[in-house]
N, C-alpha and C positions, 0 to 999 in steps of 0.2 A: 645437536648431540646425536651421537650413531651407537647404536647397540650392539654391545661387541658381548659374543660367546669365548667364555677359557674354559677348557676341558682339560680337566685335573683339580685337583683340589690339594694336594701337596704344596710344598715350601715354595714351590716357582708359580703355580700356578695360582695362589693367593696374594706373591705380591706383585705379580703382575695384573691383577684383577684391581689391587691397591694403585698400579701404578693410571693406569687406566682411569677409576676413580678420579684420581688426583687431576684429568687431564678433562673431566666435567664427560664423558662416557657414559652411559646406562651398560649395565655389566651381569649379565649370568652366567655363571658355575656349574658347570655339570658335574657331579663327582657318582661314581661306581659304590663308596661305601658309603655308610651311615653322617660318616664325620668325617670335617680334615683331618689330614695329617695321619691318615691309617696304616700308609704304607712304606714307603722310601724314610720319608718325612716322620715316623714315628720313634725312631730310638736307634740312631744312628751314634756316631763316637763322638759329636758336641762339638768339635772343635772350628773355627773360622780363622781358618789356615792359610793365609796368602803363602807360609812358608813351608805349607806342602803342596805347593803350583808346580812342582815337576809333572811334566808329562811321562809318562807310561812309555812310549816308542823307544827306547834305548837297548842296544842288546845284551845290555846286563841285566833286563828285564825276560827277556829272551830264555838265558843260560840257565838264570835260575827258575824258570817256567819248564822248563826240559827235567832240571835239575830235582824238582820236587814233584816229577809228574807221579810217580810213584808212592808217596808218603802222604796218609789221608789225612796230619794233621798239616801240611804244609801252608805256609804263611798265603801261596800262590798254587792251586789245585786246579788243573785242567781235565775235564773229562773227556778220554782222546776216542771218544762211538762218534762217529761218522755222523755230519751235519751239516750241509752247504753253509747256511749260513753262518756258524761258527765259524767254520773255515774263510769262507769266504771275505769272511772280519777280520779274521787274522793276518788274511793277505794283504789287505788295505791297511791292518793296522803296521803293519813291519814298512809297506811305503811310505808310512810317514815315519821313519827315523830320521831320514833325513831333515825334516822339517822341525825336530827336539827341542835345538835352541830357541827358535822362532816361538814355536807355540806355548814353551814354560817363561819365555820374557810377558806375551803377551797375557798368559794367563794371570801372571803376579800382578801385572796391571789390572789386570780386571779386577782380581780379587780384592787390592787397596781402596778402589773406589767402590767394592761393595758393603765393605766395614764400614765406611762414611758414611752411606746410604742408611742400613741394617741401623747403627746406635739413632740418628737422625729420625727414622721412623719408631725406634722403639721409645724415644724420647716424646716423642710427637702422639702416641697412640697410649702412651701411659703402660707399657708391657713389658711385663714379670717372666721373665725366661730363665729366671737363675744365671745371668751375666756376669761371667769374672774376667774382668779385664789384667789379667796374670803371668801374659806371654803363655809363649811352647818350650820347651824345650826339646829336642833334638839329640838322642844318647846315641854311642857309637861304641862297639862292642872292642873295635881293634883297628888299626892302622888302615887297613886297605880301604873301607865303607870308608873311614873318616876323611882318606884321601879323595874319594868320589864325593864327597858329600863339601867339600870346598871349593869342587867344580860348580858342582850344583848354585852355591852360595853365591856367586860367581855373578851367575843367570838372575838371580834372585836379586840381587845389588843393579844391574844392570834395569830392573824393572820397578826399580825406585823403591825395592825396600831395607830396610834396615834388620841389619841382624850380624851378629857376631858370637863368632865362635869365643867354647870357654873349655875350661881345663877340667879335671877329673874333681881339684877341690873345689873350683865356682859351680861345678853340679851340684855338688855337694850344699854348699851355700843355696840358690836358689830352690831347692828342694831337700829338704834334711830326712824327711821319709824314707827317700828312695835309697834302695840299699843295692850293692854290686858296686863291681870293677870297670872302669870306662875307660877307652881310649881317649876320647874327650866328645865335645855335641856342640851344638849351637845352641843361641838363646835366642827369639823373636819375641821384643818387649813386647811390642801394638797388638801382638794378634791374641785370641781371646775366644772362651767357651761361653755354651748356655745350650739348653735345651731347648732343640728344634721343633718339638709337639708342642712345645708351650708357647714359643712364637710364632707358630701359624695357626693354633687355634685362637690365641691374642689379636692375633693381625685379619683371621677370619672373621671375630667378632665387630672388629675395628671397620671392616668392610661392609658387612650387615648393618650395623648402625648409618654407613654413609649411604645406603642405597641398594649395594649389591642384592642380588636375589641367588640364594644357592639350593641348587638340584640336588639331593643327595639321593643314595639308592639308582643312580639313573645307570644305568646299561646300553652306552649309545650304540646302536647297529646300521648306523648308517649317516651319510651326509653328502647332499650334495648342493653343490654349488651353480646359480645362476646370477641375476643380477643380486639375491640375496644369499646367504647359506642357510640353509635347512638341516639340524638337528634331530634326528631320530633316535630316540629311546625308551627302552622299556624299563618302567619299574620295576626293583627286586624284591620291595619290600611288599607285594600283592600276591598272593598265588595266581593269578588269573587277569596281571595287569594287560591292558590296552596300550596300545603302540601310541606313545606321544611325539609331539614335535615343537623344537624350538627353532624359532625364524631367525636370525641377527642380519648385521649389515658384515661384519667379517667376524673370523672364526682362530685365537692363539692356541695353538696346541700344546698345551702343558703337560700330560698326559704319562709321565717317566716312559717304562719299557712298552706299553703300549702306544708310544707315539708313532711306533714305527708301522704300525695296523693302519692307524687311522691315518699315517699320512702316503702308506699306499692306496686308500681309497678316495682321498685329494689328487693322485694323481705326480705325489711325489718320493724320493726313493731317502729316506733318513735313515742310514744302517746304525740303527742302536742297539747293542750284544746287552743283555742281562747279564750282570756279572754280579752275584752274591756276597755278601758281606754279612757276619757277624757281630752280636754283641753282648755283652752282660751288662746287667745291673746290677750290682752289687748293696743293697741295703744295710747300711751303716748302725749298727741296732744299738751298739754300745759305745762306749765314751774310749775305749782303746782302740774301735776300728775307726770313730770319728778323727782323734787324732793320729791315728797312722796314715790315713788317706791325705793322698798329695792337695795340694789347691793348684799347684801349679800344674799345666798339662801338659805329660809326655807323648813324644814320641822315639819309642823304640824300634831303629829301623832295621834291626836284621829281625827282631818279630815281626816286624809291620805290624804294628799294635800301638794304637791311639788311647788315651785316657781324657775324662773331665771329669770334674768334680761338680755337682748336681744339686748345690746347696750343704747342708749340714751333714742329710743323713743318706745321700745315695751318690755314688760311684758308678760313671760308667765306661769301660774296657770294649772296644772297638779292633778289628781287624781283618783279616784277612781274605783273600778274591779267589772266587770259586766258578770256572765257566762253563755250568752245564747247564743252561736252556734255562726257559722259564721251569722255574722248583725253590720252593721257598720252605721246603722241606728246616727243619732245625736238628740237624746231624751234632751227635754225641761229641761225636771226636774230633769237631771243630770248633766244640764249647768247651770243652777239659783244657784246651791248649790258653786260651784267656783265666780262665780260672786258676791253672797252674803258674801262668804269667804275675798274678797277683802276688799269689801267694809266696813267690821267689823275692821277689822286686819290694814287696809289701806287707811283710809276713805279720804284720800286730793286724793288718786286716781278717777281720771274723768271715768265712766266706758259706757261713750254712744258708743265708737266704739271698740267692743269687737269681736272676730273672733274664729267661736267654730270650735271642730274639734276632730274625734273620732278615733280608732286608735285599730288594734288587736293585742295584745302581745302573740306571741305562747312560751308558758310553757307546760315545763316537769313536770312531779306529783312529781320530785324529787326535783324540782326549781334550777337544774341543766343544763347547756348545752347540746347540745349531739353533741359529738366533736370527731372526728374519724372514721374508716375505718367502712364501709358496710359489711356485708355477703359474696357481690362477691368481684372480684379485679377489683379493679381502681371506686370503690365508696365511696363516702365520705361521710360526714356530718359537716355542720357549722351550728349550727339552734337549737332552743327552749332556748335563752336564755330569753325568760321572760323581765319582768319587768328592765332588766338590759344590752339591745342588745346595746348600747350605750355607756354604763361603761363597761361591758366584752368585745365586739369585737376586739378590737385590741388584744389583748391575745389568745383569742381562735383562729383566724389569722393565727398567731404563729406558733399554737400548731397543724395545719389540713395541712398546710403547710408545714411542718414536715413529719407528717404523709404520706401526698403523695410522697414527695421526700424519704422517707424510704422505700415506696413500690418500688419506680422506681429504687432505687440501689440494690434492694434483690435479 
């Protein structure tokens, strides 16, 4: 049995500590805050989306990035202050247009075999995440998106999943909530919400029971590698803590937008941009916004605005990507734009106790994960999945898990 360190405590980095577990591993957790699930992992849009596996690389992601550079509630908010590395992301991330089709086939596959994994484990560990197996829906505001958006479909079909477009009245039908005009949308039976705090503090607890040991409070400021890896960290929760260390035999980096720290002082180069994301929660307080609240989960794609439904009495509204550095700042005017969304789309919704909350998604310029072995031996990588640490993690899991047990028998 080898003692393996994951650094992170978020949605990837507990169930690959789980997948590990599973594989008879000894396993410790470093985590920066108090608790899982504090950060990325804490109150994201809900959704486990294979049918939003499109990659980002397109240049109509492009047009309307130029296009809304100027308007601070836009869907897509670029901060254009001078910054290598944003830049320097952007350059890498427009090289891979070309690569679009490839990596949105590939991503739908990943995501199909993460939903197998994801109900499998939560079956298996007894955990309550508020799961509504509901479908997406897919709305489309007017002809042109909808015309792109069966390209898209396309891509999505080709990577084994299922979904089919529907008309302005089968919206209607699958969703009687939702109020406006559609061009028409898609509908994704299989795919399905639940709150991602509650399944990886579920799945963290499911870990501790099996063995795991988890660090919280830890501050790692260092690590290097010989024939063991060494773990350096300082307690937060001491005013005057002493520098600790943990020994392992290898080291997964789970770590979200910090991954890219820690894996330049491994010795390797994982360009993860922090890209921002919002969200509300919406608390459902009365029996008119309960039943006005969808169950079914949209997505709005000229908002770019994600929904689930969070059990009986909470709502929550997801969206838009904002690229200015680490700041986790929770700006006004990119909370009004969710809030106003509601209230068009959902007007019997009550919206006085609404709970905002902002959130860093660490992406690859590939809009890929970076899933596998490091430069030296016994380092890994679980980290930049983007937009989709929620929908992918139990797969990539899998697949690092794997990875390390392949090293240890070679």
């Amino acid at each position: 049995m080898s003692h393996i360190a994951v650094l992170g405590a978020g949605i990837t980095g507990v169930v690959t500590a789980y997948a590990l577990l599973e594989r008879g591993h000894e396993v410790t957790v470093i985590e920066k805050n108090r608790y899982p699930a504090m950060e990325t992992s804490f109150a994201n849009g809900g959704q486990l989306s294979a049918s939003n596996a499109e990659v980002w690389n397109h240049w109509s992601t492009v047009a309307k990035g130029f296009k809304w550079m100027l308007k601070s509630d836009a869907p897509l908010l670029l901060n254009p202050s001078p910054g290598w590395h944003k830049y320097s992301w952007m350059a890498e991330f427009l090289g891979n247009i070309s690569q679009y089709e490839a990596n949105t086939i590939a991503t739908v596959r990943l995501a199909i075999e993460a939903r197998r994994r994801m109900f499998e484990i939560a079956n298996k560990e007894n955990i309550d995440f508020n799961l509504e197996k509901r479908g997406i829906l897919h709305i489309y505001h007017d002809q042109k998106s909808f015309e792109h958006a069966l390209k898209v479909n396309n891509l999505l079909c080709k990577g084994g999943l299922e979904r089919r477009a529907v008309s302005p009245s089968e919206i209607t039908s699958i969703e009687p909530t939702l109020e406006g005009d559609f061009f028409g949308g898609f509908f994704t039976p299989s795919d399905s919400t639940g709150d991602i705090h509650k399944f990886t503090r579920g799945l963290a607890d499911a870990c501790a029971r099996r063995g795991a040991k988890f660090l919280f409070d830890a501050d790692v400021t260092d690590i290097s590698c010989t024939d063991t890896v060494a773990i350096d960290f300082k307690p937060t929760d001491q005013a005057n803590g002493q520098l600790q260390r943990v020994v392992a035999d290898s080291i997964v980096v789970c770590a979200g937008v910090a991954s890219r720290r820690f894996a330049a002082i491994l010795g390797d180069r994982v360009n993860i941009y922090p890209v921002k994301g919002y969200s509300i929660t919406v608390h459902l307080d009365d029996e008119e916004s309960q039943s006005g609240a969808p169950w079914t989960s949209i997505l709005d794609d000229r908002a770019k605005i994600v929904t689930s439904r969070l059990g009986v009495d909470r709502f929550r509204v997801a969206g838009t990507a904002e690229f200015n550095g680490i700041n986790k700042d929770i700006r006004a005017d990119r909370i009004k734009p969710l809030v106003d969304w509601v209230r068009t789309l959902f007007p019997q919704i009550v919206t006085s106790r609404v709970d905002p909350w902002a959130g860093l998604r660490p992406m690859m310029p590939n809009m890929l994960p970076r899933v596998g072995r490091g430069a030296r031996p016994g380092v890994f990588y679980n980290t930049g999945h983007g937009h989709l640490g929620w929908t992918l993690s139990c797969a990539t899991a899998e697949l690092v898990a794997h990875a390390v047990e392949h090293e240890m028998c070679a």
